[in-house]
C-alpha positions in Angstrom: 0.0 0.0 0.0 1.2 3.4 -0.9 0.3 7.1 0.1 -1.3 9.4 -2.6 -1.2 13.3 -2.0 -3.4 15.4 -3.6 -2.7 18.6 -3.8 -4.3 22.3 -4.4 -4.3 22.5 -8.6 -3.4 25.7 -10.4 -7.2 27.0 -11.4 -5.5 29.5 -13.6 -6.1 33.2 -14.0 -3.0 34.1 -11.8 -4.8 32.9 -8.3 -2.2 31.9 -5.9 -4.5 30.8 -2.8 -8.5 29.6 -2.7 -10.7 29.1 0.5 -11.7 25.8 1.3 -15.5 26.2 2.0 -16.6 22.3 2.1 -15.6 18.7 2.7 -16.9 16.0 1.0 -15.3 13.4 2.5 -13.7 12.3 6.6 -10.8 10.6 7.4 -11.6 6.8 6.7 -13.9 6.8 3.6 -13.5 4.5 0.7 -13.4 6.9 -1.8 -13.7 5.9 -6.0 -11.3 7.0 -8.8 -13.1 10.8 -9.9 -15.1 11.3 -6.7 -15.6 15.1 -5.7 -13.6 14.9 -2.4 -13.9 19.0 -1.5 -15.2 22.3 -2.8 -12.9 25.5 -2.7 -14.0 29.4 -3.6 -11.5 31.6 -5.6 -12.9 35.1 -6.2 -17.2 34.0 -6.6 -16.9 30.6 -8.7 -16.3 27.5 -6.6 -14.6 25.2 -8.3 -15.1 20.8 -7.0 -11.7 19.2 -6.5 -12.3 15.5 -7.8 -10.1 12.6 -6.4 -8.1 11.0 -9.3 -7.2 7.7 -7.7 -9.6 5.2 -5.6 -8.8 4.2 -1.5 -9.2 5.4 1.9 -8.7 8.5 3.0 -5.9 8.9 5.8 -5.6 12.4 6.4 -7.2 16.3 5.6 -4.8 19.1 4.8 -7.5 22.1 6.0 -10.2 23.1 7.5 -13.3 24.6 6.2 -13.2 28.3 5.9 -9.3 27.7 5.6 -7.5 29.7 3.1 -5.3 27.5 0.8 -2.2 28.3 -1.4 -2.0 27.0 -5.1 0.2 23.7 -4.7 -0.3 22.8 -0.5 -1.3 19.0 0.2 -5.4 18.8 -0.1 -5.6 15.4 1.5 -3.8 11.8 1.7 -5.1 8.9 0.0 -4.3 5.3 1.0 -4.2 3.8 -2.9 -2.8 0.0 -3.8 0.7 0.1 -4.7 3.6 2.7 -3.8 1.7 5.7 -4.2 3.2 9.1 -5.3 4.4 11.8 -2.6 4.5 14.4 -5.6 0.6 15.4 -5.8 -0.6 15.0 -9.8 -2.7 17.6 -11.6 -6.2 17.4 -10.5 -9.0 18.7 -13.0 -10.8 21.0 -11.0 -14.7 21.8 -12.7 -16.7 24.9 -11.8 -19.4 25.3 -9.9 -22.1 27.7 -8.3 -20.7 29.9 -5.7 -24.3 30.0 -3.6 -23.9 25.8 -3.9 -20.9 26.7 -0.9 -22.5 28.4 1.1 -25.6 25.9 1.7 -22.8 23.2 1.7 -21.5 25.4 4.3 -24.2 25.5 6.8 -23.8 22.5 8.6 -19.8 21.7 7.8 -18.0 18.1 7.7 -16.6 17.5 11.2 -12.8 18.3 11.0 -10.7 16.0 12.2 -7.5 16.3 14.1 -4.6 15.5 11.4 -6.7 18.6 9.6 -5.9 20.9 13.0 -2.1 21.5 12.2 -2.8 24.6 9.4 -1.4 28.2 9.7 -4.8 29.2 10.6 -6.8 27.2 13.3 -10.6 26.9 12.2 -13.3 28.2 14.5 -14.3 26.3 17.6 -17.9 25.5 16.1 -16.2 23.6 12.9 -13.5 21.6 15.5 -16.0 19.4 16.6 -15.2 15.7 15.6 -18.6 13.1 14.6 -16.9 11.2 17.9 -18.5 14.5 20.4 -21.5 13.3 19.5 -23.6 11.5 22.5 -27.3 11.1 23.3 -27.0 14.0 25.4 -24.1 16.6 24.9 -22.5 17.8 28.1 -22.3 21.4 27.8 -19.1 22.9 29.8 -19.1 26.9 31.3 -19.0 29.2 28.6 -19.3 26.9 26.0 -21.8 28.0 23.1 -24.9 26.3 22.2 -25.1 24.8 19.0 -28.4 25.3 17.2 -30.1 26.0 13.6 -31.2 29.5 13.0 -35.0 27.7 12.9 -34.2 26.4 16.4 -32.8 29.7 17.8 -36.1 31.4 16.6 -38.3 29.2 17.9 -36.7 29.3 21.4 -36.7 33.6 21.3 -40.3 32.8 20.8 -40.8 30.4 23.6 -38.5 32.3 25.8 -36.3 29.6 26.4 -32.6 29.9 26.9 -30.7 27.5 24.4 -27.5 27.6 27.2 -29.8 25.7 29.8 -30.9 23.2 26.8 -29.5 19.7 26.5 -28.6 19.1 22.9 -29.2 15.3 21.8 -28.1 16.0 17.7 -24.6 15.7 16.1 -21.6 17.3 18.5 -24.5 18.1 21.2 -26.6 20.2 18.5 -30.3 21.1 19.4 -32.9 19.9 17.6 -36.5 20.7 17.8 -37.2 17.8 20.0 -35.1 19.1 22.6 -36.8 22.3 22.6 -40.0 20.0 23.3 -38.7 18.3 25.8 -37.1 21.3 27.5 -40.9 23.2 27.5 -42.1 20.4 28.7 -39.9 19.9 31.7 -40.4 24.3 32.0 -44.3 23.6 31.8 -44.3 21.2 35.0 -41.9 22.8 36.8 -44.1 26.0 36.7 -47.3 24.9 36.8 -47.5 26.4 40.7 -46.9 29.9 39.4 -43.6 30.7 38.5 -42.0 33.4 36.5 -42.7 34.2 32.7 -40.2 32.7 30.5 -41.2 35.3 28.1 -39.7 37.6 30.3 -36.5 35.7 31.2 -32.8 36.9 31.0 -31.4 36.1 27.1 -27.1 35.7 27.2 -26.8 33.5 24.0 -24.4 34.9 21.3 -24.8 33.2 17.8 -20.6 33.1 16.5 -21.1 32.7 12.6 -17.7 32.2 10.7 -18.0 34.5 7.4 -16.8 32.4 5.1 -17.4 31.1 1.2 -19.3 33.6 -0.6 -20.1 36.0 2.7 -16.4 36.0 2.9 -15.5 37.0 -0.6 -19.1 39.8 -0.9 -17.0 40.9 2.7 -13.8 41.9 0.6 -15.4 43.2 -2.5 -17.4 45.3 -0.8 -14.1 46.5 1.7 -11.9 46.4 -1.1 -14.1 48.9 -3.2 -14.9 51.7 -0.4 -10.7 51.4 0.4 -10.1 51.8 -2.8 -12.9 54.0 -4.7 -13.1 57.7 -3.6 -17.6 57.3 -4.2 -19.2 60.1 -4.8 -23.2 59.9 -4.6 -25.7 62.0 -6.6 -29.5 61.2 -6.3 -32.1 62.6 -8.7 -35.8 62.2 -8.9 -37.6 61.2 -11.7 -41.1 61.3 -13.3 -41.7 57.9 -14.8 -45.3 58.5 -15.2 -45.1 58.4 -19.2 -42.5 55.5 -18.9 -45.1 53.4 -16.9 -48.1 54.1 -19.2 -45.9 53.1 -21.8 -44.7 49.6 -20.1 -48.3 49.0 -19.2 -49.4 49.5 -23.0 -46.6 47.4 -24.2 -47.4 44.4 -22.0 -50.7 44.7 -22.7 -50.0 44.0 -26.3 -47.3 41.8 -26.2 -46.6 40.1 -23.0 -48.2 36.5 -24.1 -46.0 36.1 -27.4 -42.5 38.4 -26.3 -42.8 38.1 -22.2 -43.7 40.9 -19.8 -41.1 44.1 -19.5 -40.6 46.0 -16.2 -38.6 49.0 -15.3 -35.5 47.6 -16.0 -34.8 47.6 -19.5 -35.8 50.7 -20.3 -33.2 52.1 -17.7 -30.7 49.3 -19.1 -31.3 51.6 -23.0 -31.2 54.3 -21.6 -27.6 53.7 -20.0 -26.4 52.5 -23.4 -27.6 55.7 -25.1 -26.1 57.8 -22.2 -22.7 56.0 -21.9 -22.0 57.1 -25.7 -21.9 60.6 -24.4 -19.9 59.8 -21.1 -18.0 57.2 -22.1 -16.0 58.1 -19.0 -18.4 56.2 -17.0 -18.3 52.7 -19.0 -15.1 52.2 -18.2 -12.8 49.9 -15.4 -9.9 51.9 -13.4 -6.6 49.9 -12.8 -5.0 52.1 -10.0 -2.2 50.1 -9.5 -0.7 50.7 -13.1 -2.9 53.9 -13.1 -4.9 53.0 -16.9 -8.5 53.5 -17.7 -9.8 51.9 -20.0 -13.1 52.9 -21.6 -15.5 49.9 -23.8 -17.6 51.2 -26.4 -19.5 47.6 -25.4 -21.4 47.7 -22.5 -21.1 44.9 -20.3 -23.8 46.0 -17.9 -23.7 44.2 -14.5 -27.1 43.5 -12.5 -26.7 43.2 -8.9 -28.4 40.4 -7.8 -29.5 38.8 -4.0 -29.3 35.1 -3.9 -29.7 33.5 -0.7 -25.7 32.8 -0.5 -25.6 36.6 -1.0 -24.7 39.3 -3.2 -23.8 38.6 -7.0 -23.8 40.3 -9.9 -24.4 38.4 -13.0 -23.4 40.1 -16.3 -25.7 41.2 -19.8 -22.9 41.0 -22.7 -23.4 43.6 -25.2 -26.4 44.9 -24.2 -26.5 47.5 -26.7 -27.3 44.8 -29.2 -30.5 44.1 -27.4 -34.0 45.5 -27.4 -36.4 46.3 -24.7 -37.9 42.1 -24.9 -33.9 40.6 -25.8 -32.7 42.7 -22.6 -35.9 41.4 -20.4 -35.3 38.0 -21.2 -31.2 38.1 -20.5 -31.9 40.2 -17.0 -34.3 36.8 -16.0 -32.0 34.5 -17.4 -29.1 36.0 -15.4 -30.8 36.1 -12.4 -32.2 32.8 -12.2 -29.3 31.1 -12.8 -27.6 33.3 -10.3 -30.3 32.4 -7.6 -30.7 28.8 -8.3 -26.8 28.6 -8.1 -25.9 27.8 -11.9 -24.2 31.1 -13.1 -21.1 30.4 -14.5 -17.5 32.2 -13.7 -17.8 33.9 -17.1 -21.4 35.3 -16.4 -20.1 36.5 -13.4 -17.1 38.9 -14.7 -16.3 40.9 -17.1 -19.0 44.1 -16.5 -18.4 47.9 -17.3 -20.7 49.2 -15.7 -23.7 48.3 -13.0 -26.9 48.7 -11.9 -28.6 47.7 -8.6 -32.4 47.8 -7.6 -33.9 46.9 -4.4 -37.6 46.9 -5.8 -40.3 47.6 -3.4 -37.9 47.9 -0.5 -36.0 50.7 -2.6 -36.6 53.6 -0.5 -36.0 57.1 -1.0 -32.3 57.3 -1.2 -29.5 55.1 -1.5 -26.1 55.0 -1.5 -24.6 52.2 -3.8 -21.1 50.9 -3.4 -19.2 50.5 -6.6 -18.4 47.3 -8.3 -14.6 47.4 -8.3 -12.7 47.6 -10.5 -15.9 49.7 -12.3 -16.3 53.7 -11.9 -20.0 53.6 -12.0 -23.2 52.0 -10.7 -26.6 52.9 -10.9 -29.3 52.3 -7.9 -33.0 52.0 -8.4 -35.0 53.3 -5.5 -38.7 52.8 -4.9 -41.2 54.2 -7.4 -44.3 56.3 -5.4 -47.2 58.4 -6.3 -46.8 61.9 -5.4 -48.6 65.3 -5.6 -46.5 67.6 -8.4 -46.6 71.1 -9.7 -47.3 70.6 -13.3 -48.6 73.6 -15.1 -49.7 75.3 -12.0 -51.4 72.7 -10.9 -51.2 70.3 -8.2 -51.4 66.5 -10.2 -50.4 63.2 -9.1 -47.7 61.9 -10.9 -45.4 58.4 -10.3 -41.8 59.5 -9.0 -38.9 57.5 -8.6 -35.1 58.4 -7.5 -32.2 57.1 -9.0 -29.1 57.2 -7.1 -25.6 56.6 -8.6 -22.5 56.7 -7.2 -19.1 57.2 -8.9 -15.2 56.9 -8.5 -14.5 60.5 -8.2 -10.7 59.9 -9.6 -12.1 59.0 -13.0 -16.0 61.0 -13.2 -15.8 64.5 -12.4 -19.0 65.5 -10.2 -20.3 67.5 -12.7 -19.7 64.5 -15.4 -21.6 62.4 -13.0 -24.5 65.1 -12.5 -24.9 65.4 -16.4 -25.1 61.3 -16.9 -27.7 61.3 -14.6 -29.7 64.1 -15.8 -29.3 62.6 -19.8 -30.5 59.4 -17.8 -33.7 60.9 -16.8 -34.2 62.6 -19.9 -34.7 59.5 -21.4 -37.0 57.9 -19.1 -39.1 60.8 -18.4 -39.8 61.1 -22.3 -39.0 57.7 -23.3 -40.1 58.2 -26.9 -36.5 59.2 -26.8 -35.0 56.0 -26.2 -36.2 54.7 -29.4 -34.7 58.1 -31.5 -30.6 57.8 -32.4 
């Protein structure tokens, strides 16, 4: 018998270290010849690390939420034969990021060969499938170990999770215990004792960021380091624009699908970046380059359960008002269901970001770095206007845009915004070139 190491492959694109955000396998499984023995994150894609020999696993080089270097020893594989101590390429295929982060949620128990790392995993991910008993043992100061459904459902019995015996996997609680611990309450206090609604709450809930939290975590610190914002809101009349959308769905929603605000505001962005073209463009600071696309590879920030993404509409100004509709669902159901693609998820020159109905007034939009521009979407609300001299109920809506004030001069940024809601407030105009 012979030792086989695997070890991290080169994913390409220059990336020199990936997190490990899921085990597939423990110490002691059989494993066969192409299994998928782990999943690590490089920048959103996660990308499956398959096992290219059968045997038993001896040994586990990290620990979940672990960051990795291109080349360190993945795990140690027990194959027939005299093995290899040099680790071979391993094929590693793409997947979802948001697949991670649900993997994530209830991590493989590390074991201890996986313990000496540079950095030691959180307590909650050290426990081992042996800590597991019929009823866990909880020490002083030692956290309960409990579901987000669980936690709710104890704030709302007013029960303290610390005082709970926990009967699942490394002494988690389950429901049942929560049953059992009401139970036990409920006779206890059936002479008249205190409230439990009203009882003192200690629990703290430690959640590692990690997988996709971790990487939306740098983005979004990266950019504000990085990016000098500047924010400019303006209000606009989309009372024609609406009547218009309504008319048009009304006529073609069963043979071309229904349209909503968004791709009239993704035309007029591609009519308006052809006069600021100094606001479709990405900033390198380190070498100090702009460079500016005549294409625009318009971004569309997206919340998936995992988090954050932002899916990407090549060449949207090769699309119409029914050819952008259909890309933006596309995009973000494949970004939601967890089967957007690395290249789907790069590559954009300029964004936009709407929170719907829970858009409120103003916003203030953090841009997609390396970008120099995104566009926010706040919510739209009927309001009394002075139109003629007379008070008249019209639909309003803000946008609010933010920019990297090294590359968009503020009154650049001002101007872009006002040709934007030219174009939506007379939206014949986004038809005219």
């Amino acid at each position: 018998m012979g030792i086989h190491t695997i070890k991290m492959p080169d994913i390409g694109e220059g990336i020199a270290e990936v997190e490990l955000v899921a085990w597939h396998v423990k110490v002691g499984d059989l494993i066969s010849e192409d299994q998928i023995l782990a999943d690590v994150m490089t920048d959103k894609a996660t990308v499956e690390i398959p096992s290219p020999v059968a045997g038993k696993v001896l040994a586990l080089g990290g620990a979940v939420g672990q960051v990795m270097a291109v080349g360190s020893a993945v795990i140690d594989i027990e194959v027939e034969g005299a093995g290899t101590p040099v680790a071979k390429a391993v094929a590693a295929a793409p997947v979802s990021a948001t697949k991670a982060v649900a993997q994530t949620a209830a991590p493989e128990p590390v074991p201890a060969e996986a313990a000496q790392t540079k950095s030691a995993p959180p307590p909650a991910l050290r426990k081992t499938a042996a800590a597991a008993a019929t009823v866990h043992a909880r020490t002083s100061g030692e956290k309960p170990i409990a579901s987000p459904a669980v936690r709710r459902r104890a704030w709302d019995l007013g029960i303290e999770l610390q005082f709970v015996a926990g009967t699942g996997m490394a002494g988690r609680i389950t429901q049942q215990d929560l049953d059992t611990y009401a139970a036990r309450a409920g006779q206890a206090s059936s002479a008249g004792t205190t409230d439990q609604r009203y009882a003192q709450r200690t629990a703290e809930d430690v959640i590692p960021v990690i997988g996709l939290r971790r990487k939306i975590a740098q983005k979004m610190q990266e950019a504000k380091r990085r990016i000098p914002h500047f924010t400019y809101v303006e209000e606009i009349d989309v009372t024609e624009l609406e009547a218009l959308r309504t008319r048009l769905n009304t006529k073609h929603a069963k043979e071309r699908g229904r349209l909503t605000l968004l791709p009239f505001l993704v035309r007029a962005v591609v009519l308006a970046v052809r006069e600021f073209p100094q606001v479709n463009a990405r900033y390198d600071d380190d070498a100090a380059v702009v460079t500016r696309y005549e294409a625009v590879h318009l971004g569309m920030a997206t919340q998936t359960e995992g988090g954050l993404m932002v899916p990407v509409m090549r060449h949207a100004e090769t699309r119409d008002l029914w050819g952008c509709a259909a890309e933006l669902l596309r995009l973000s159901e494949a970004a939601r269901s967890g089967k957007a693609t690395r290249e789907e998820l790069t590559g954009s020159t300029i964004t936009i970001t709407s929170l719907g109905a829970l858009g409120g007034i103003v916003s203030t939009p953090v841009i997609n770095h390396p970008e120099v521009a995104i566009v926010g979407v706040n919510r739209m609300v009927e309001r009394p206007m002075i139109r003629n001299g007379a008070v008249v109920a019209r639909l309003m809506m803000n946008l609010s845009s933010s920019f990297d004030h090294r590359v968009v001069d503020g009154m650049h940024g001002a101007e872009f915004v006002q040709l934007l809601r030219g174009y939506l407030e007379c939206p014949a105009t986004l038809f005219v070139e």
